[in-house]
PDB file of N, CA, C, O and CB in Angstrom:
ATOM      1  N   UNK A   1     119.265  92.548 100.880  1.00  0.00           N
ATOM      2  CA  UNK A   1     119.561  93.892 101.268  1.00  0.00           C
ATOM      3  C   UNK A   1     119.432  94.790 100.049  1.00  0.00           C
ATOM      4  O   UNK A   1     119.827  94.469  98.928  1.00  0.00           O
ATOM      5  CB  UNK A   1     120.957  93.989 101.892  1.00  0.00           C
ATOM      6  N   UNK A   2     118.804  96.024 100.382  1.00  0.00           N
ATOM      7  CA  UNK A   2     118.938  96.770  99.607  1.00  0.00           C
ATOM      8  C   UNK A   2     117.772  97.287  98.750  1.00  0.00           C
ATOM      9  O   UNK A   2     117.786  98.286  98.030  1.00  0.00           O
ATOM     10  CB  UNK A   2     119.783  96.319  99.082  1.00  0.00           C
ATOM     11  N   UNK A   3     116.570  96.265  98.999  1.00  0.00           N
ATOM     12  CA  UNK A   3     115.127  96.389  98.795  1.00  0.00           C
ATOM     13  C   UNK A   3     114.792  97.509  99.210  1.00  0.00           C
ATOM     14  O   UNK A   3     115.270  98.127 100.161  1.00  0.00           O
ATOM     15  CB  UNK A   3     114.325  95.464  99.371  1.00  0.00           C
ATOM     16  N   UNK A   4     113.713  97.895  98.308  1.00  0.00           N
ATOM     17  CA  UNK A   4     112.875  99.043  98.254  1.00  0.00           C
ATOM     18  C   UNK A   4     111.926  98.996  99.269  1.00  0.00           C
ATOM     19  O   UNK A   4     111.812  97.770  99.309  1.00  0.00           O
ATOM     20  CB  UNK A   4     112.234  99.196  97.016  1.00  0.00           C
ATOM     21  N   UNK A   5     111.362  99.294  99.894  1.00  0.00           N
ATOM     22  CA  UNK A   5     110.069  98.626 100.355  1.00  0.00           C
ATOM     23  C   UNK A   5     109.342  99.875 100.859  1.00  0.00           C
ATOM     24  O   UNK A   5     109.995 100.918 100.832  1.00  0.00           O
ATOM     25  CB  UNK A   5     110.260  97.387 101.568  1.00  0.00           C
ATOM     26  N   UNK A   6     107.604  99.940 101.490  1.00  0.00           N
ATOM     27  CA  UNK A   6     106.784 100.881 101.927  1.00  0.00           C
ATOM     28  C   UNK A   6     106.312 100.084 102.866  1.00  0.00           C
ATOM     29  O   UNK A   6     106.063  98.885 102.992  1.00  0.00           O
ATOM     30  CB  UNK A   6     105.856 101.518 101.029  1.00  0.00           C
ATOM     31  N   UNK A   7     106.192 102.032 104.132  1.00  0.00           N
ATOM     32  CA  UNK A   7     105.588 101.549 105.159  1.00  0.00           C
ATOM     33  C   UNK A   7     104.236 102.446 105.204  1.00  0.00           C
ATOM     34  O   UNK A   7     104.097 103.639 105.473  1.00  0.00           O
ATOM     35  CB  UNK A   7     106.526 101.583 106.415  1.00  0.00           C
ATOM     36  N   UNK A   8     103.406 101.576 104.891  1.00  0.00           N
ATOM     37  CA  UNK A   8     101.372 102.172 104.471  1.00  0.00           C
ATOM     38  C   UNK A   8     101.236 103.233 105.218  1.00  0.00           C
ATOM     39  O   UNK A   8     101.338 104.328 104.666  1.00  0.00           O
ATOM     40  CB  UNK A   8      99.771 101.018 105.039  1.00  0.00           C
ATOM     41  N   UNK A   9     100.978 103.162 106.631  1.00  0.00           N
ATOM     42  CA  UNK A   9     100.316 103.935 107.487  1.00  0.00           C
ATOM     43  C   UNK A   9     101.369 105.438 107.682  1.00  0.00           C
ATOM     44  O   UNK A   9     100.777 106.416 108.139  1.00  0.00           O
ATOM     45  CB  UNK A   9     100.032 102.962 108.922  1.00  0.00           C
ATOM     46  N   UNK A  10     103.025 105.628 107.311  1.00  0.00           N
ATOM     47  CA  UNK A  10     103.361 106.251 107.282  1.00  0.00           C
ATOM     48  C   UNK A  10     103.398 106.799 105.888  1.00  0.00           C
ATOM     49  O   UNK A  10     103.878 107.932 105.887  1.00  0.00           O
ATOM     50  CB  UNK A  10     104.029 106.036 107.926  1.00  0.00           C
ATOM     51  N   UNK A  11     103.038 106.353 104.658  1.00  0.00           N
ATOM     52  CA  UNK A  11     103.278 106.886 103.393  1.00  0.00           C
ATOM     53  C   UNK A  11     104.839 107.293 103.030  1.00  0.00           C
ATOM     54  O   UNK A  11     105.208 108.285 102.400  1.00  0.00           O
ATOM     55  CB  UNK A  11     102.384 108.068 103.300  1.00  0.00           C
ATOM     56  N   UNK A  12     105.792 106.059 103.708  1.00  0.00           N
ATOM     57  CA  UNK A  12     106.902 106.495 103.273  1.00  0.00           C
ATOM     58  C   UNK A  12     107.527 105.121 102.489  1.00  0.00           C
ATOM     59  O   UNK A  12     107.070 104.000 102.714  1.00  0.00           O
ATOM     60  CB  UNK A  12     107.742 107.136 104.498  1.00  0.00           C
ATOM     61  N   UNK A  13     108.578 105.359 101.588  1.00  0.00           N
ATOM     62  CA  UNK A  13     109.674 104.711 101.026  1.00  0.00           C
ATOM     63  C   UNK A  13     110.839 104.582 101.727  1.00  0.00           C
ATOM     64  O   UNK A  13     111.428 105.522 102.261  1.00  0.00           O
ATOM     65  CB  UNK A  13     109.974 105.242  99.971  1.00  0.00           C
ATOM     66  N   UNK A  14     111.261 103.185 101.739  1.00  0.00           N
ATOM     67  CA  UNK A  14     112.469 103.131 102.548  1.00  0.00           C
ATOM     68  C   UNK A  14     113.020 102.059 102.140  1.00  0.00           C
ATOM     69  O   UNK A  14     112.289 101.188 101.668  1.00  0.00           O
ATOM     70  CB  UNK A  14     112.339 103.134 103.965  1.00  0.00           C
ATOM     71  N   UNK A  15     114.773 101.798 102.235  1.00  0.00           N
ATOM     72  CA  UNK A  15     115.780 100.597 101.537  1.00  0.00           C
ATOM     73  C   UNK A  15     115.946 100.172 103.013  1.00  0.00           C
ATOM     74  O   UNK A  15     115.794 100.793 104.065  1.00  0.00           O
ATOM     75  CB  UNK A  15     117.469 101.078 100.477  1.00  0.00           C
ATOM     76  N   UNK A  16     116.437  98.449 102.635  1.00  0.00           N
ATOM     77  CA  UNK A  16     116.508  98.142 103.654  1.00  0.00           C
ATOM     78  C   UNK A  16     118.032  97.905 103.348  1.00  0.00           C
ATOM     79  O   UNK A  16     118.452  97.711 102.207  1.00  0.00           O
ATOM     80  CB  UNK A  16     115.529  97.178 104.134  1.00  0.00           C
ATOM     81  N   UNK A  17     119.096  97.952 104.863  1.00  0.00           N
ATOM     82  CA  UNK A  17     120.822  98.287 104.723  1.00  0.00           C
ATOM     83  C   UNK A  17     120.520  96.704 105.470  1.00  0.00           C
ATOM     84  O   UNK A  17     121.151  95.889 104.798  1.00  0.00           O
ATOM     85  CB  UNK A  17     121.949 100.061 105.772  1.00  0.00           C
ATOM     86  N   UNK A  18     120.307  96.500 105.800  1.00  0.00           N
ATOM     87  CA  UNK A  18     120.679  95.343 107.189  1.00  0.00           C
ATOM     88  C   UNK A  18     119.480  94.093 107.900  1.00  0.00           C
ATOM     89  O   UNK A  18     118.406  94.529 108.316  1.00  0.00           O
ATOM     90  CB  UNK A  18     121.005  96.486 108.673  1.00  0.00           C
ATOM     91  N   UNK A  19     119.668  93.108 107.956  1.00  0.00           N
ATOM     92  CA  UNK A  19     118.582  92.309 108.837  1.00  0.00           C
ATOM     93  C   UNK A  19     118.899  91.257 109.610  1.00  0.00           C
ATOM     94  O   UNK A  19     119.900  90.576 109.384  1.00  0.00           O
ATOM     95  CB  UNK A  19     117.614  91.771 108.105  1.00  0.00           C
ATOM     96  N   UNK A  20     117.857  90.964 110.861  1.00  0.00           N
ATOM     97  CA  UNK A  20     118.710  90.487 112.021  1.00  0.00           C
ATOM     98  C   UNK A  20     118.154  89.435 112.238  1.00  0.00           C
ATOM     99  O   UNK A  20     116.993  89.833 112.134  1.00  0.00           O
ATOM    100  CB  UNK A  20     118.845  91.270 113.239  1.00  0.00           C
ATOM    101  N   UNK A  21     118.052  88.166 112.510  1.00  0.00           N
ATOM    102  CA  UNK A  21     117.080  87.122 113.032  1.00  0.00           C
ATOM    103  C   UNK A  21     117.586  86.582 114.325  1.00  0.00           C
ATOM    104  O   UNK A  21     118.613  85.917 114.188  1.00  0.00           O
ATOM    105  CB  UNK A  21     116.876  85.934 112.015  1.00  0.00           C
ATOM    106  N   UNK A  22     117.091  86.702 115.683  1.00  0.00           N
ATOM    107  CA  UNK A  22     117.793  86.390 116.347  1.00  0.00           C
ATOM    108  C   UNK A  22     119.269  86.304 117.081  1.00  0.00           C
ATOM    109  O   UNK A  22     119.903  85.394 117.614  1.00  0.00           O
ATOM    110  CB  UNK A  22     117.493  85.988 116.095  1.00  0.00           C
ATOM    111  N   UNK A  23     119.533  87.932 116.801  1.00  0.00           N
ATOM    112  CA  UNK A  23     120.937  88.446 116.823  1.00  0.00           C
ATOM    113  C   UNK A  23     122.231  87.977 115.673  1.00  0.00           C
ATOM    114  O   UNK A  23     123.453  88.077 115.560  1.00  0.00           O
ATOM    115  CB  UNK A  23     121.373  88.034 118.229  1.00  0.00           C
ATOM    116  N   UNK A  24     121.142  87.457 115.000  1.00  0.00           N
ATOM    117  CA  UNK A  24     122.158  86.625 113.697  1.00  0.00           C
ATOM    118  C   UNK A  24     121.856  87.808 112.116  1.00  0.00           C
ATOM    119  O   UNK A  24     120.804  88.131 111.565  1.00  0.00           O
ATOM    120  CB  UNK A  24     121.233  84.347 113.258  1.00  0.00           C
ATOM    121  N   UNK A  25     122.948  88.084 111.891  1.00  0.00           N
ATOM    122  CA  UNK A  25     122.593  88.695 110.198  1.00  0.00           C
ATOM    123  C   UNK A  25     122.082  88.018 109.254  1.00  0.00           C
ATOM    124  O   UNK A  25     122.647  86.943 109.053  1.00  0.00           O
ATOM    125  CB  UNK A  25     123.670  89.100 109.425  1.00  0.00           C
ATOM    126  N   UNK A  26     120.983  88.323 108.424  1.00  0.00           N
ATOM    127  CA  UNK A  26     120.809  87.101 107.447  1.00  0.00           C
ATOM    128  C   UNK A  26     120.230  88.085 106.098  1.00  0.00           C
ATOM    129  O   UNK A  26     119.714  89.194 106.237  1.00  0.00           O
ATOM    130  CB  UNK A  26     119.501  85.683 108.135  1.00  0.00           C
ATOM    131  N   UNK A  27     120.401  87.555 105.106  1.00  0.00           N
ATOM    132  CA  UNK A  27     120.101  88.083 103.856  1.00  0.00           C
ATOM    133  C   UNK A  27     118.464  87.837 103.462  1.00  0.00           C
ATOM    134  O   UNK A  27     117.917  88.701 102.777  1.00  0.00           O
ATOM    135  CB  UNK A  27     121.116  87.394 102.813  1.00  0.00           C
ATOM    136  N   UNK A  28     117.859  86.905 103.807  1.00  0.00           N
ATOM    137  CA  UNK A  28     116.083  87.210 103.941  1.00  0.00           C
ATOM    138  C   UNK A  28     115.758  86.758 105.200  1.00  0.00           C
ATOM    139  O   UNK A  28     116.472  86.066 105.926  1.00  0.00           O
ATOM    140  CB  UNK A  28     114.992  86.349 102.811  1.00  0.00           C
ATOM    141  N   UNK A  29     114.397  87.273 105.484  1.00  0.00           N
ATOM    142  CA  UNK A  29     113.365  86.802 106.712  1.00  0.00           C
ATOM    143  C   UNK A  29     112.362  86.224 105.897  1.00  0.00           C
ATOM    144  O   UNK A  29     112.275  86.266 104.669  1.00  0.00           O
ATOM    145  CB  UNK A  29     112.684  88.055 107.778  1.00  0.00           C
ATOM    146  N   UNK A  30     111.303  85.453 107.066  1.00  0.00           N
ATOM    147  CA  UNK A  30     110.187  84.682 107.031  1.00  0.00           C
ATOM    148  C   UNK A  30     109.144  85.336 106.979  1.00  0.00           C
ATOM    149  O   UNK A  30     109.521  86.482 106.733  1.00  0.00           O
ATOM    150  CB  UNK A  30     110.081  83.904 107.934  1.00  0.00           C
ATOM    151  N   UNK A  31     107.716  85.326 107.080  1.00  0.00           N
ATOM    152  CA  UNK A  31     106.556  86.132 107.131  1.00  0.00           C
ATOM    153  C   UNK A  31     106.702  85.620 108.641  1.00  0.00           C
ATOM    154  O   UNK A  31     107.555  84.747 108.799  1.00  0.00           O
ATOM    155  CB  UNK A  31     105.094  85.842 106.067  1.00  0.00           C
ATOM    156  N   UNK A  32     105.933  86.074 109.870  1.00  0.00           N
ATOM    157  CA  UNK A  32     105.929  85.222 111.127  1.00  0.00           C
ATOM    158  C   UNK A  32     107.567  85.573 112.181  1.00  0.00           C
ATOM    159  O   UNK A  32     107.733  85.516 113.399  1.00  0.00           O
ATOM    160  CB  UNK A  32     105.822  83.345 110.458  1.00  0.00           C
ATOM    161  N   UNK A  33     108.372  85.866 111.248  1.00  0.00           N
ATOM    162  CA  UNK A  33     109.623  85.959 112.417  1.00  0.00           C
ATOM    163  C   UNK A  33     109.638  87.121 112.366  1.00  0.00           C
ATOM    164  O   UNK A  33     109.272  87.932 111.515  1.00  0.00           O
ATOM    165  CB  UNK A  33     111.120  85.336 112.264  1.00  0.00           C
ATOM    166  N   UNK A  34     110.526  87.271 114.275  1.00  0.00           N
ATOM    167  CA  UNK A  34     110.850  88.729 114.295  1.00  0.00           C
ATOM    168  C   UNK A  34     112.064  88.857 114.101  1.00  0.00           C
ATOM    169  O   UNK A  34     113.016  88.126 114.374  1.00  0.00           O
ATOM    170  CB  UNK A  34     110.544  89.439 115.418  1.00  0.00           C
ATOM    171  N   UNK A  35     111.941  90.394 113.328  1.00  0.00           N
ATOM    172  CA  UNK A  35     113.339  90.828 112.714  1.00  0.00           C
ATOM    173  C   UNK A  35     113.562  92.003 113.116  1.00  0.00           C
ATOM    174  O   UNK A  35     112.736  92.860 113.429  1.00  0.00           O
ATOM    175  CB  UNK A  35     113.492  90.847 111.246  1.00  0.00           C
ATOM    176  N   UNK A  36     114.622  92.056 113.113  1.00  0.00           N
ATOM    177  CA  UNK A  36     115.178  93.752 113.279  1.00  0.00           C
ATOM    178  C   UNK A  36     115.484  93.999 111.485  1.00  0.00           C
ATOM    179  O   UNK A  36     115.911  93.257 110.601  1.00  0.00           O
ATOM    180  CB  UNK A  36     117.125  93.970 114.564  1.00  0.00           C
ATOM    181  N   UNK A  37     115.212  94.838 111.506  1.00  0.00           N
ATOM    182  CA  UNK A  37     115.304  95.545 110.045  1.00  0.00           C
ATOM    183  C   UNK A  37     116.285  97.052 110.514  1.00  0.00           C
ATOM    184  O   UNK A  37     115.907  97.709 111.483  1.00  0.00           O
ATOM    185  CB  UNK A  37     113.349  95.992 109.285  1.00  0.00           C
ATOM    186  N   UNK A  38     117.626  97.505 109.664  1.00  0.00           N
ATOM    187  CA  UNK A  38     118.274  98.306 109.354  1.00  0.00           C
ATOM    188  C   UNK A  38     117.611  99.355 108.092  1.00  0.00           C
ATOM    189  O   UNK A  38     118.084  99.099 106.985  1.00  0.00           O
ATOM    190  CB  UNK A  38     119.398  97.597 109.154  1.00  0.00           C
ATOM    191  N   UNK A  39     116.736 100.328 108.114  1.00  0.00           N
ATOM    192  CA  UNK A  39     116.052 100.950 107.146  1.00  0.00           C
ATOM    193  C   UNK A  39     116.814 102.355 107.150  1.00  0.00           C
ATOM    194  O   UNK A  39     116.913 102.980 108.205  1.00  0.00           O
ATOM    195  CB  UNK A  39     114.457 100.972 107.430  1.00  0.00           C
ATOM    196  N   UNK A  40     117.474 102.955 105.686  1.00  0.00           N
ATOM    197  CA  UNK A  40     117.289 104.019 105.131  1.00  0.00           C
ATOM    198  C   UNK A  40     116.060 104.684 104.940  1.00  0.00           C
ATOM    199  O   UNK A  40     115.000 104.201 104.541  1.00  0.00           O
ATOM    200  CB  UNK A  40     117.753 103.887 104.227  1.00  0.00           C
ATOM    201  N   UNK A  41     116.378 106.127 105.347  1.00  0.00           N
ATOM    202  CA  UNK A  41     115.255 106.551 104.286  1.00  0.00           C
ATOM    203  C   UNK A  41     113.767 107.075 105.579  1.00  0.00           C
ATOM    204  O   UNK A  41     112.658 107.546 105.324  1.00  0.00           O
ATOM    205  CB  UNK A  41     114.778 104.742 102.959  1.00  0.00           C
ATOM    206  N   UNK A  42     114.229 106.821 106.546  1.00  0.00           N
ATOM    207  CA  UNK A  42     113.502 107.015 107.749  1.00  0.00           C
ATOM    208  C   UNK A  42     114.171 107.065 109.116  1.00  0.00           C
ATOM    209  O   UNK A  42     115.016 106.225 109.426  1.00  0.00           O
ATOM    210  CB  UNK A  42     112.607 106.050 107.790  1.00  0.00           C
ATOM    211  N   UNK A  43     113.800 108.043 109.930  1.00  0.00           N
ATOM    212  CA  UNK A  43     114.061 108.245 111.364  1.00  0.00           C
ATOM    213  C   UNK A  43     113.854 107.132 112.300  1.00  0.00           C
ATOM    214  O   UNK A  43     112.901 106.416 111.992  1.00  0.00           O
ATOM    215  CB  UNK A  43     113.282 109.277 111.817  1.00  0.00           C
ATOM    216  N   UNK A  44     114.536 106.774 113.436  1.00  0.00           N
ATOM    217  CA  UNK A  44     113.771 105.953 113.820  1.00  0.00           C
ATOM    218  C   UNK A  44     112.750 106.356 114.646  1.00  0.00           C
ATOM    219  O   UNK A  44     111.957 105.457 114.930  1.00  0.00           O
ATOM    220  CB  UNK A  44     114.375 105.129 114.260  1.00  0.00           C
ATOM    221  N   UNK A  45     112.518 107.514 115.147  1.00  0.00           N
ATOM    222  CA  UNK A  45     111.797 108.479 116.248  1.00  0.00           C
ATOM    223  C   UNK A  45     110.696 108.318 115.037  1.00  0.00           C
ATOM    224  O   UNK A  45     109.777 107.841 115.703  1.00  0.00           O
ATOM    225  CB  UNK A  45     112.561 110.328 116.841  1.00  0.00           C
ATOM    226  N   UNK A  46     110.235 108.393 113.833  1.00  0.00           N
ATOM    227  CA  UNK A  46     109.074 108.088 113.008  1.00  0.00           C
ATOM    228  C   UNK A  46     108.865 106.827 112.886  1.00  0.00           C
ATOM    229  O   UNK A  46     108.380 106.615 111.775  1.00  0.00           O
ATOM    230  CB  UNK A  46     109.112 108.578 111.789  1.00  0.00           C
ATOM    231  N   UNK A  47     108.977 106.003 113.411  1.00  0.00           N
ATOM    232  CA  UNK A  47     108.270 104.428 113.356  1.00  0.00           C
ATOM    233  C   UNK A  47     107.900 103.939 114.635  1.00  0.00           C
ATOM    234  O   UNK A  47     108.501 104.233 115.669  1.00  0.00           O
ATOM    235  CB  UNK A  47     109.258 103.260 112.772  1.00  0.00           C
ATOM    236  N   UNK A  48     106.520 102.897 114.538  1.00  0.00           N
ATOM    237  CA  UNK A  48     106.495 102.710 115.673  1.00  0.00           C
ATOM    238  C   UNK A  48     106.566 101.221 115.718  1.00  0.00           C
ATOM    239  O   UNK A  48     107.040 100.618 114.755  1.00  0.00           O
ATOM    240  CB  UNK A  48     105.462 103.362 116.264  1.00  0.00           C
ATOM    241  N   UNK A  49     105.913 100.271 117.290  1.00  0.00           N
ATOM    242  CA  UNK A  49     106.235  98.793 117.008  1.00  0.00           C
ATOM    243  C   UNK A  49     104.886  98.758 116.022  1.00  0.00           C
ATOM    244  O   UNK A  49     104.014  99.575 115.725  1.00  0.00           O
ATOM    245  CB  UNK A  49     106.305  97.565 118.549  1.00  0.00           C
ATOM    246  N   UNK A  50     105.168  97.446 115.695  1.00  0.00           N
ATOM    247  CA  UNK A  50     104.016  96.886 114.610  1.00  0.00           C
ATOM    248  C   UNK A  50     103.806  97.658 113.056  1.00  0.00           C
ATOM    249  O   UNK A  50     103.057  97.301 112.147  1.00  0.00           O
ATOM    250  CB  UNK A  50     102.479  97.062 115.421  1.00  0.00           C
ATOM    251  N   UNK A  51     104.813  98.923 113.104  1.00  0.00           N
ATOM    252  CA  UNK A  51     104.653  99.303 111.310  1.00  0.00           C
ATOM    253  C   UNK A  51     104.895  98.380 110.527  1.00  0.00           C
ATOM    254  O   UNK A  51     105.632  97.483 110.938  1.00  0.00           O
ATOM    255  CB  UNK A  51     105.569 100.345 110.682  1.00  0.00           C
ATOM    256  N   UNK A  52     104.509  98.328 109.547  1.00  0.00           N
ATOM    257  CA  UNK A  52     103.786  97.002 108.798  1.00  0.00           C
ATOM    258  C   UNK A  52     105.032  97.823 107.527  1.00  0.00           C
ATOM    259  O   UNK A  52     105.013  99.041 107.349  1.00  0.00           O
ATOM    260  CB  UNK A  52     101.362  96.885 108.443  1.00  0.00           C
ATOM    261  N   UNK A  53     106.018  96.889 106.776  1.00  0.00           N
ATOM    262  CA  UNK A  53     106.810  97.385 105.839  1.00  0.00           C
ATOM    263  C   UNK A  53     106.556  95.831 104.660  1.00  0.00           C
ATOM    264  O   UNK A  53     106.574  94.618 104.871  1.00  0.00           O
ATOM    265  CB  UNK A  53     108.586  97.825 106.588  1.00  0.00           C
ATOM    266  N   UNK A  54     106.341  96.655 103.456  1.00  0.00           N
ATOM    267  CA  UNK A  54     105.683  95.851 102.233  1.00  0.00           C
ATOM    268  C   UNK A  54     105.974  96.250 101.312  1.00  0.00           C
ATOM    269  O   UNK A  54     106.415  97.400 101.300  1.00  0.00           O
ATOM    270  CB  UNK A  54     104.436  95.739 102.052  1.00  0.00           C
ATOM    271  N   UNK A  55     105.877  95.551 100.177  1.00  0.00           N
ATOM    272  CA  UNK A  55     106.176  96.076  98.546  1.00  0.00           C
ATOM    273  C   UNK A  55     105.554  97.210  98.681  1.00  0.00           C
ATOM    274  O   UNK A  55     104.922  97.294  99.734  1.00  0.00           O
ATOM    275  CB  UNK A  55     105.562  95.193  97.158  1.00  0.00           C
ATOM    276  N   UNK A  56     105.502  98.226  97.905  1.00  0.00           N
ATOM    277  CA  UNK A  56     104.733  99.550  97.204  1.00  0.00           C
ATOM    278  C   UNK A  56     103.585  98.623  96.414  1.00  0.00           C
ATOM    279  O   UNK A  56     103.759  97.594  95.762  1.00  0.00           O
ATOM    280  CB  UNK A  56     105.906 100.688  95.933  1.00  0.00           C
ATOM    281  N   UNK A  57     102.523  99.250  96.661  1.00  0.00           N
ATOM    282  CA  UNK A  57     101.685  98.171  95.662  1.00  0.00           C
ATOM    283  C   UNK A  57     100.537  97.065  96.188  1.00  0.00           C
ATOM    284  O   UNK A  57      99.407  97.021  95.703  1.00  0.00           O
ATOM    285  CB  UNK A  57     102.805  97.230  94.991  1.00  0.00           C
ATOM    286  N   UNK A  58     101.029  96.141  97.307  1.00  0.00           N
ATOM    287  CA  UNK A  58     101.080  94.783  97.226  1.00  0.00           C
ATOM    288  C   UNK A  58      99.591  95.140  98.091  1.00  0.00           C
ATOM    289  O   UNK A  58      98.680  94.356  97.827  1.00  0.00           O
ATOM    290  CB  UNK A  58     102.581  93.774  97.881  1.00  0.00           C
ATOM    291  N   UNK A  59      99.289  96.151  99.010  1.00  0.00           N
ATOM    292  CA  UNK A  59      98.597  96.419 100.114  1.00  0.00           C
ATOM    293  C   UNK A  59      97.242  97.127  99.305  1.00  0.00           C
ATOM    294  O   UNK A  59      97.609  98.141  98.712  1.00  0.00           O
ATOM    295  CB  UNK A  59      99.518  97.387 101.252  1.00  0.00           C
ATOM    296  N   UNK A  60      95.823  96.857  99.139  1.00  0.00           N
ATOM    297  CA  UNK A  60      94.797  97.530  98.116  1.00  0.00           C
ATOM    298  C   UNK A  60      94.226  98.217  99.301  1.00  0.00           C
ATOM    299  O   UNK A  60      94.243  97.288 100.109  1.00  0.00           O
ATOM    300  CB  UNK A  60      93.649  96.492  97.082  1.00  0.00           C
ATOM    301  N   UNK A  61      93.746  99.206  99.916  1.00  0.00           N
ATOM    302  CA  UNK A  61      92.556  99.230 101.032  1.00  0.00           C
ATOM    303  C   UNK A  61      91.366  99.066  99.958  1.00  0.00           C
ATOM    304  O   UNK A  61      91.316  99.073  98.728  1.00  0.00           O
ATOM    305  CB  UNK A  61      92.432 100.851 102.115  1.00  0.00           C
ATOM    306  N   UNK A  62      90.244  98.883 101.205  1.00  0.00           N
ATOM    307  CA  UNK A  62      89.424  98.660 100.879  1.00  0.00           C
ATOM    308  C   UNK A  62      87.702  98.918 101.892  1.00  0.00           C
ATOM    309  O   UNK A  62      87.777  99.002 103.118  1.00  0.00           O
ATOM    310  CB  UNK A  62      89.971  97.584 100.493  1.00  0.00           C
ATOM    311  N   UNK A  63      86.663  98.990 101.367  1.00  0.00           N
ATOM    312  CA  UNK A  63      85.655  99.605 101.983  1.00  0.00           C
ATOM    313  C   UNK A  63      85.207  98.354 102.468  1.00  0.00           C
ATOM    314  O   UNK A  63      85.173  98.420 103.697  1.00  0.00           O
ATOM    315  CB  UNK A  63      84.703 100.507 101.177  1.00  0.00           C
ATOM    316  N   UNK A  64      84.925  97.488 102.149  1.00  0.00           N
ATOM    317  CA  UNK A  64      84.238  95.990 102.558  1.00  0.00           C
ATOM    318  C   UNK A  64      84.908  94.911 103.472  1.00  0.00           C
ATOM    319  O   UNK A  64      86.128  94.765 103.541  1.00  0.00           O
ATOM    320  CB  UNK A  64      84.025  95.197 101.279  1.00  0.00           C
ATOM    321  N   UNK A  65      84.243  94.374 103.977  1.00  0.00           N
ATOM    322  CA  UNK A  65      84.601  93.369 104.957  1.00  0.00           C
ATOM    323  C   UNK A  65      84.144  92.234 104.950  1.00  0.00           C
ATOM    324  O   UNK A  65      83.463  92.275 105.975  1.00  0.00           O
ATOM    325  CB  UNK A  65      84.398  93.670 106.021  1.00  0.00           C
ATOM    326  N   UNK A  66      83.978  90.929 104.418  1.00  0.00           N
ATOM    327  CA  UNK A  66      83.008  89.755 104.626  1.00  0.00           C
ATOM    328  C   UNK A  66      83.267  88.827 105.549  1.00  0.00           C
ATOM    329  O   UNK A  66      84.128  87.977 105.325  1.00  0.00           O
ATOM    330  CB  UNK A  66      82.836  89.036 103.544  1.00  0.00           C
ATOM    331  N   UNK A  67      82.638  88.848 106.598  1.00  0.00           N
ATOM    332  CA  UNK A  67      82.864  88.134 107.841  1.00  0.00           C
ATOM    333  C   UNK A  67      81.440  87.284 108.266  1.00  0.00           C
ATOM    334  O   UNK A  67      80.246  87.538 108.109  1.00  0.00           O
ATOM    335  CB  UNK A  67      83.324  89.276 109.022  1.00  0.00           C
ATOM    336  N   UNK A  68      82.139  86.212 108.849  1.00  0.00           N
ATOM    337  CA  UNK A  68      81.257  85.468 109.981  1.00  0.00           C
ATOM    338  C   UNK A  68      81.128  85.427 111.203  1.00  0.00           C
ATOM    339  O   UNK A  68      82.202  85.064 111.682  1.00  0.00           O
ATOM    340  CB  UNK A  68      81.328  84.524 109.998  1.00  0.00           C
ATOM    341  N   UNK A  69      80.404  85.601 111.951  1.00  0.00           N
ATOM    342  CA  UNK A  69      80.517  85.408 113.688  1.00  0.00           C
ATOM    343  C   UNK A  69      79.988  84.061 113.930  1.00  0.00           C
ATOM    344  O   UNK A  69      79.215  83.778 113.015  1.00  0.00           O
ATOM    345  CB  UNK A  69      79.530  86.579 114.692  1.00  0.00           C
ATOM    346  N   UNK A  70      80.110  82.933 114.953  1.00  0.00           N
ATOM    347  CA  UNK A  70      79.384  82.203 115.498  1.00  0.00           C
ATOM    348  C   UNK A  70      79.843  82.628 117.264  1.00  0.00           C
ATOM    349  O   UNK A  70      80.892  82.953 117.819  1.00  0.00           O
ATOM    350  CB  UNK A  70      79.610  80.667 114.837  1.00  0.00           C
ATOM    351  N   UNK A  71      78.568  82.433 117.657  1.00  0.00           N
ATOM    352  CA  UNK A  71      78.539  82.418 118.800  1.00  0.00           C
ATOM    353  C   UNK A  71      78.690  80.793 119.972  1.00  0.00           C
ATOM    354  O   UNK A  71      78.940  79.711 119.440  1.00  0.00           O
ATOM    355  CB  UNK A  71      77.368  83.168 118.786  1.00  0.00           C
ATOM    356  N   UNK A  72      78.563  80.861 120.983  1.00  0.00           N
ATOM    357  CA  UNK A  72      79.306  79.808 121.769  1.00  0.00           C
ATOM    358  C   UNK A  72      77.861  79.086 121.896  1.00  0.00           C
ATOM    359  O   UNK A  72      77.753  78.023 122.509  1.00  0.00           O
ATOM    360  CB  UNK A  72      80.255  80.316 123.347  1.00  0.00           C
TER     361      UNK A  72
END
């Protein structure tokens, strides 16, 4: 608790007060689980599902893509 963290697509900063795993409080989450997150620092009427919340930093964009397709 108490982490700094950014949400990209909104360009905002926000602490986190609180986190939930399964109606249970817990002091970290997993990558993969869902959490309820308690965030300072933001409305909740400004977030939507799937905002993506990350270090400041950690996220580069980028112009390129290198991909493969195979077909069936």
């Amino acid at each position: 608790m108490g982490d700094q963290l950014f949400i990209p697509n909104k360009n905002s900063r926000v602490r986190v007060r609180k986190l939930q795993v399964h109606n249970k409080f817990v002091e970290t989450a997993q990558v993969g689980q869902r959490v309820a997150v308690n965030l300072a620092g933001v409305e909740p009427k400004e977030l939507e599902r799937g905002d993506l919340l990350t270090e400041e930093g950690q996220l580069v964009p980028t112009q390129r893509v290198d991909a493969s397709f195979h077909g069936d």
